[in-house]
MDAnalysis code that builds the backbone (N, CA, C; Angstrom):
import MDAnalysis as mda
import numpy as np

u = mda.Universe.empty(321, n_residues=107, atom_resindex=np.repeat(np.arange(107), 3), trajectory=True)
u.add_TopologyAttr("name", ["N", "CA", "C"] * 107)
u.add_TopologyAttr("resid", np.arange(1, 108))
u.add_TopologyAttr("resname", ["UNK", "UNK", "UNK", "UNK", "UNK", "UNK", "UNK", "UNK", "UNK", "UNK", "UNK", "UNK", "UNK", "UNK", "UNK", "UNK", "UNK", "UNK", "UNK", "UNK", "UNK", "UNK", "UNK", "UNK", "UNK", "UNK", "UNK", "UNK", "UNK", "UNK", "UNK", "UNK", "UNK", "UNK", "UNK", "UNK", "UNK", "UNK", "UNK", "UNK", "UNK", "UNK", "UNK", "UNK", "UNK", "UNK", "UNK", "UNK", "UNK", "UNK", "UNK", "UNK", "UNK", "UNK", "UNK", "UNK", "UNK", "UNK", "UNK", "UNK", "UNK", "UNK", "UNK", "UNK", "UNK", "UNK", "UNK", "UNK", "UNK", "UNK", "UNK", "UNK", "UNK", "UNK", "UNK", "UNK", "UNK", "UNK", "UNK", "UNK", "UNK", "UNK", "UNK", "UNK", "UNK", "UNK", "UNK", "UNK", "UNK", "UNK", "UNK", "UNK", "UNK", "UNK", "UNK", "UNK", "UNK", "UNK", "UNK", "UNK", "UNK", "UNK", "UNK", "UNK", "UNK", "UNK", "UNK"])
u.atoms.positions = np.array([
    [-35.749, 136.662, 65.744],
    [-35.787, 135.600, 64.747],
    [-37.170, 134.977, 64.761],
    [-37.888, 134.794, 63.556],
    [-39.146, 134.616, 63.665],
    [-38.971, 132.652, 63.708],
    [-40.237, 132.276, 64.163],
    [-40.292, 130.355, 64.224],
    [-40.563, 130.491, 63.308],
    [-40.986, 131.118, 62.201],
    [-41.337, 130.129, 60.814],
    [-39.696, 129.954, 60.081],
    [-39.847, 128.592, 59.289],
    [-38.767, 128.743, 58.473],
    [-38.680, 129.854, 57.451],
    [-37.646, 130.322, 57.109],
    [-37.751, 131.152, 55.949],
    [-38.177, 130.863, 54.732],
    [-38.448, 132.027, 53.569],
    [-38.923, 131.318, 52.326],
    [-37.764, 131.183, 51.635],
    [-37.738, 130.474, 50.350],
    [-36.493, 130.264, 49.560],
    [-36.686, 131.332, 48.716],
    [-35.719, 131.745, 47.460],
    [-36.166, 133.051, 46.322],
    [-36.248, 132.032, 45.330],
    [-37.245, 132.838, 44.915],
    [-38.569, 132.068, 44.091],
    [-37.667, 131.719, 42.385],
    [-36.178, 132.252, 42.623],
    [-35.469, 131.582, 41.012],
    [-34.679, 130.934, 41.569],
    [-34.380, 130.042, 42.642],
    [-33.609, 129.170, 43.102],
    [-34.521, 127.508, 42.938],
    [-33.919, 126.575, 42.230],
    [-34.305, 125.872, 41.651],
    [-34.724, 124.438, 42.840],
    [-36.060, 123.851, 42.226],
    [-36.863, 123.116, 43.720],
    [-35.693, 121.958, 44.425],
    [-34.788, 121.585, 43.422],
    [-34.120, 120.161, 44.017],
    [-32.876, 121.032, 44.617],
    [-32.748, 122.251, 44.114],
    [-31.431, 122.662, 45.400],
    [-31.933, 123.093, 46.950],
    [-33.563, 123.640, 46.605],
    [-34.388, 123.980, 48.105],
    [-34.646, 122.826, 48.721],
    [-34.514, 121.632, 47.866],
    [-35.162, 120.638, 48.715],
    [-33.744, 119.538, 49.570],
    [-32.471, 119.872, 49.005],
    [-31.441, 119.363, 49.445],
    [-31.389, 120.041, 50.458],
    [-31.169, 121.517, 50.417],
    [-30.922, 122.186, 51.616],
    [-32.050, 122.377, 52.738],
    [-32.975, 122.187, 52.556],
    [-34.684, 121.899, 53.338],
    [-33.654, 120.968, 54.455],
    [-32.950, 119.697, 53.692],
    [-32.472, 118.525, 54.359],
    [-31.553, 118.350, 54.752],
    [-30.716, 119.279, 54.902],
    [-29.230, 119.291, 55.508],
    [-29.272, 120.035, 57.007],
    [-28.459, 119.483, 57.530],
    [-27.925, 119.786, 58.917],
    [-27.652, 121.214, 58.707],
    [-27.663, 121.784, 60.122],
    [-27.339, 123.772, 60.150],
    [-25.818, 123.540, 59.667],
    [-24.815, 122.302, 60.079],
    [-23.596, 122.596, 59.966],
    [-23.102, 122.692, 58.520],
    [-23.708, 121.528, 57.906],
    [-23.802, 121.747, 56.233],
    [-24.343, 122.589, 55.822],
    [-25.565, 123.526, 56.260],
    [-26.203, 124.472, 55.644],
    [-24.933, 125.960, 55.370],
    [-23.963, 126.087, 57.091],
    [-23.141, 126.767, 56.791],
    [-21.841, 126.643, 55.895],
    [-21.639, 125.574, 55.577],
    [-20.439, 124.974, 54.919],
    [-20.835, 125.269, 53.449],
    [-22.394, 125.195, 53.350],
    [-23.066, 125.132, 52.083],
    [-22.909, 126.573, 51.884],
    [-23.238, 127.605, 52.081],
    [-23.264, 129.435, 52.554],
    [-22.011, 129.577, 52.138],
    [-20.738, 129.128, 52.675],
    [-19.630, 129.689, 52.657],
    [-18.612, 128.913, 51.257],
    [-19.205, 127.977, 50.771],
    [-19.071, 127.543, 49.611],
    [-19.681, 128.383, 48.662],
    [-20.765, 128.540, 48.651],
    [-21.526, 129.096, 47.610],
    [-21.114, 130.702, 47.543],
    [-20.530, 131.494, 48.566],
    [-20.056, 132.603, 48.582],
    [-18.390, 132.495, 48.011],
    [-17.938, 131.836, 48.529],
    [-16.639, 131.486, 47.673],
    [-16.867, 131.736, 45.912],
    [-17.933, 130.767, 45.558],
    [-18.240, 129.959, 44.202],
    [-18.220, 131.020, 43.180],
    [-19.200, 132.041, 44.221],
    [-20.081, 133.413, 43.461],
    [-18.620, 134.577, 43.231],
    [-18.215, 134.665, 43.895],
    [-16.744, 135.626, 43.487],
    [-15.827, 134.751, 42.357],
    [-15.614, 133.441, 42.720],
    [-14.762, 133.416, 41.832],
    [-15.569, 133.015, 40.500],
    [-16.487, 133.086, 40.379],
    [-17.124, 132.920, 38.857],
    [-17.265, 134.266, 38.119],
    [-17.352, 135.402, 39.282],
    [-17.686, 136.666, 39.126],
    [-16.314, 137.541, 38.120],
    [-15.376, 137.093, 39.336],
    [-13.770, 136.992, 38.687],
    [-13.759, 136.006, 37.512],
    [-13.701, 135.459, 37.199],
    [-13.845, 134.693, 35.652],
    [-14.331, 135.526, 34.830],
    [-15.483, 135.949, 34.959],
    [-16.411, 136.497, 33.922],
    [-15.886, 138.032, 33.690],
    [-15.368, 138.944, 34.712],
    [-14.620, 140.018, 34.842],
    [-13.434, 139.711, 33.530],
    [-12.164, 138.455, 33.916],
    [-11.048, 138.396, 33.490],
    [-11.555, 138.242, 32.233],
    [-12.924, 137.387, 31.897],
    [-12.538, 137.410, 30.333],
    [-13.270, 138.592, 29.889],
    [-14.195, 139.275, 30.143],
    [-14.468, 140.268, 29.395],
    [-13.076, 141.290, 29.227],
    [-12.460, 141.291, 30.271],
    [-11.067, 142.153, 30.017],
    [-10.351, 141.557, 28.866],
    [-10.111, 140.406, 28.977],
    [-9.202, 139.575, 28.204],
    [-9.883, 140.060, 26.434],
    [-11.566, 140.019, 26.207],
    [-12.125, 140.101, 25.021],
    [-11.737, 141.923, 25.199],
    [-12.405, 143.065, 25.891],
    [-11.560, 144.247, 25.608],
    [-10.282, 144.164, 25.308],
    [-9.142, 143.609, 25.690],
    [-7.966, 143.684, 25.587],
    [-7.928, 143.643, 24.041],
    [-8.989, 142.219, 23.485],
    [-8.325, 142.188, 21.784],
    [-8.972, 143.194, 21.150],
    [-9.945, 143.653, 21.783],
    [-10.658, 144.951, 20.836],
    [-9.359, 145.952, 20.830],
    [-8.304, 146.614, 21.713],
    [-7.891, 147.636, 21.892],
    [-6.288, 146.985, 20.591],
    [-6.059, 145.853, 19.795],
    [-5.083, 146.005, 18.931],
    [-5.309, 146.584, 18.013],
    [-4.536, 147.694, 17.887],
    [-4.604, 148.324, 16.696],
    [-3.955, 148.200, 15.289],
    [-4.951, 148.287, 14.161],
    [-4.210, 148.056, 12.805],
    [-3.061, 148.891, 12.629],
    [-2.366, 148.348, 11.898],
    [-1.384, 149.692, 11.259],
    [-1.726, 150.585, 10.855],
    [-2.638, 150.538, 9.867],
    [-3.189, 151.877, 9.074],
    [-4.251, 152.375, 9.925],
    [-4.575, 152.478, 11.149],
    [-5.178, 153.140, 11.941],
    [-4.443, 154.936, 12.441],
    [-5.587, 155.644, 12.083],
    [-5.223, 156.855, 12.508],
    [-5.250, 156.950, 14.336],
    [-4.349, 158.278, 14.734],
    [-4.364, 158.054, 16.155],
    [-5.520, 158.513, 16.514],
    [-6.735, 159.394, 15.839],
    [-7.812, 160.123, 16.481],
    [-8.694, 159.304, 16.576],
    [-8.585, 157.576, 15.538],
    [-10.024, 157.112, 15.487],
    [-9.644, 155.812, 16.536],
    [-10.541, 155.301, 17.261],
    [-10.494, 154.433, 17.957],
    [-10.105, 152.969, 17.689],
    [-9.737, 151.688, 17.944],
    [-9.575, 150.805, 17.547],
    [-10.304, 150.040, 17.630],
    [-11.998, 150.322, 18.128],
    [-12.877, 149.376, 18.253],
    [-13.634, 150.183, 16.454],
    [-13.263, 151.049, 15.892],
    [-13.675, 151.665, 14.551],
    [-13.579, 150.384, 13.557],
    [-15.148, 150.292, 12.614],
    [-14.840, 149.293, 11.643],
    [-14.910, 150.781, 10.756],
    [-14.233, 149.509, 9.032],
    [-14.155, 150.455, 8.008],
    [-15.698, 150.099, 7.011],
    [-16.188, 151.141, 6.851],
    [-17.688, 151.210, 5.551],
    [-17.646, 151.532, 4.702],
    [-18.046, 151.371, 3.263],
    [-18.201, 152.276, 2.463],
    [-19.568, 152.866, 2.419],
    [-19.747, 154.325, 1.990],
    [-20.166, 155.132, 1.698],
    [-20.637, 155.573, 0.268],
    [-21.571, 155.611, -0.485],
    [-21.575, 156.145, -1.803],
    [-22.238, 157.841, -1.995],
    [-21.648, 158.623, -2.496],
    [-21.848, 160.182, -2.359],
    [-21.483, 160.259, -3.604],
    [-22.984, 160.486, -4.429],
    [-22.492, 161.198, -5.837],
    [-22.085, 160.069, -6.903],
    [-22.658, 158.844, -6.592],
    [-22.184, 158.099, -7.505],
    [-20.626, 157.084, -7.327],
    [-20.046, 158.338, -6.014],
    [-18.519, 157.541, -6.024],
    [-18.553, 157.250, -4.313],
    [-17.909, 156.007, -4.439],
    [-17.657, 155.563, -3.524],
    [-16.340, 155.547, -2.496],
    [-16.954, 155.307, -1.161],
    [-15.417, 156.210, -0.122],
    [-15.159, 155.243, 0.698],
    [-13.930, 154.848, 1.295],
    [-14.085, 154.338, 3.030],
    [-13.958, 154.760, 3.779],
    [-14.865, 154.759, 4.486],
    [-14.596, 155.690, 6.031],
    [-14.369, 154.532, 7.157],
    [-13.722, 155.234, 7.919],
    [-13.787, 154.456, 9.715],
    [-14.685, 154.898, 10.040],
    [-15.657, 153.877, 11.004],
    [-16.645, 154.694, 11.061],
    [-16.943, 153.515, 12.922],
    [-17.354, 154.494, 13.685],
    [-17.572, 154.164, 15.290],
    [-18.734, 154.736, 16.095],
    [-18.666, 154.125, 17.704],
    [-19.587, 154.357, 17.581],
    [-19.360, 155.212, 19.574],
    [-19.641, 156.327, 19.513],
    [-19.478, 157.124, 20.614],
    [-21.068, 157.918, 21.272],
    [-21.356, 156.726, 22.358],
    [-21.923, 157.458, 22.814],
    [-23.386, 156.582, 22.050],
    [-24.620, 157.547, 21.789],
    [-25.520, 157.442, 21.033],
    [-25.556, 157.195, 20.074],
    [-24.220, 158.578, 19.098],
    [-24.075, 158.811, 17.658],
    [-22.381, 157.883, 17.110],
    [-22.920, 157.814, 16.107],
    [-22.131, 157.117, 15.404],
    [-20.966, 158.174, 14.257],
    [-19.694, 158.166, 14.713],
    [-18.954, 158.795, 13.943],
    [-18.057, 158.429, 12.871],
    [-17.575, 159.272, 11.652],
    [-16.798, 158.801, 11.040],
    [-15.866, 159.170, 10.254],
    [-14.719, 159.472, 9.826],
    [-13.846, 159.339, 9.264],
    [-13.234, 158.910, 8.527],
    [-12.875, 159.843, 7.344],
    [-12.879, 159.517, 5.578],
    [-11.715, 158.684, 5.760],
    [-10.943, 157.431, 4.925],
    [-9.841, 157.012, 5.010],
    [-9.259, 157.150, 3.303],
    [-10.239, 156.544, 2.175],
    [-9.851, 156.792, 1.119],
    [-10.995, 156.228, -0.091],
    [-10.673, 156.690, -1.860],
    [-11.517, 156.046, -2.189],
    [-11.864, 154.687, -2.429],
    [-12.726, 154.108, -3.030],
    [-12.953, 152.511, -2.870],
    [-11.964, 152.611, -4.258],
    [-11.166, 151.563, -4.736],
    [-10.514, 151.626, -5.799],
    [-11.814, 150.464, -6.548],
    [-12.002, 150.564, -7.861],
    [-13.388, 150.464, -8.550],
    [-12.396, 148.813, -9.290],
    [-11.131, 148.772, -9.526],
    [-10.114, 147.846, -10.026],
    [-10.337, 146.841, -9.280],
    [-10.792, 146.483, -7.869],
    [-10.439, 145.990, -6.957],
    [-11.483, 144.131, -7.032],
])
């Protein structure tokens, strides 16, 4: 164990280095084992809701086919003057898609 004090990391902010500069070793550990607590369960938070936000991506419409995914939005397309909707997603790099029907022009 070297005599110098250690350094702090240089994105830890000056008034939390300078509280802990000033606390007793016994608070310093109380402080450690708090802050390790703190860091999981925020970690877990941030886990549950990104699951929770996947979860609503994965409801599927009714008129969803079973091959196309449920994170698929619908686009139109114009080919030839006429216009289409496709599902259209995104796998990978490339972006895929799938005809659903034409745009009705009445609409």
């Amino acid at each position: 164990m070297s005599s110098e004090p250690p350094s702090p990391p240089a994105n830890l902010p000056t008034e939390i280095v300078n509280t802990l500069n000033e606390a007793t070793s016994e608070h310093l550990r109380d402080a450690a084992s708090y802050a390790e607590a703190l860091a999981e369960y925020k970690e877990r938070e941030a886990r549950l809701e990104e699951e929770a936000d996947d979860a609503d991506v994965e409801e599927r419409p009714d008129d969803l086919p079973d091959d196309v995914p449920a994170k698929a939005a619908i686009t139109i397309k114009e080919i030839n003057d006429n216009r289409y909707y496709y599902w259209q997603w995104r796998e990978g790099d490339s972006v895929t898609s799938k005809y659903r029907e034409p745009v009705n022009p009445d609409e």
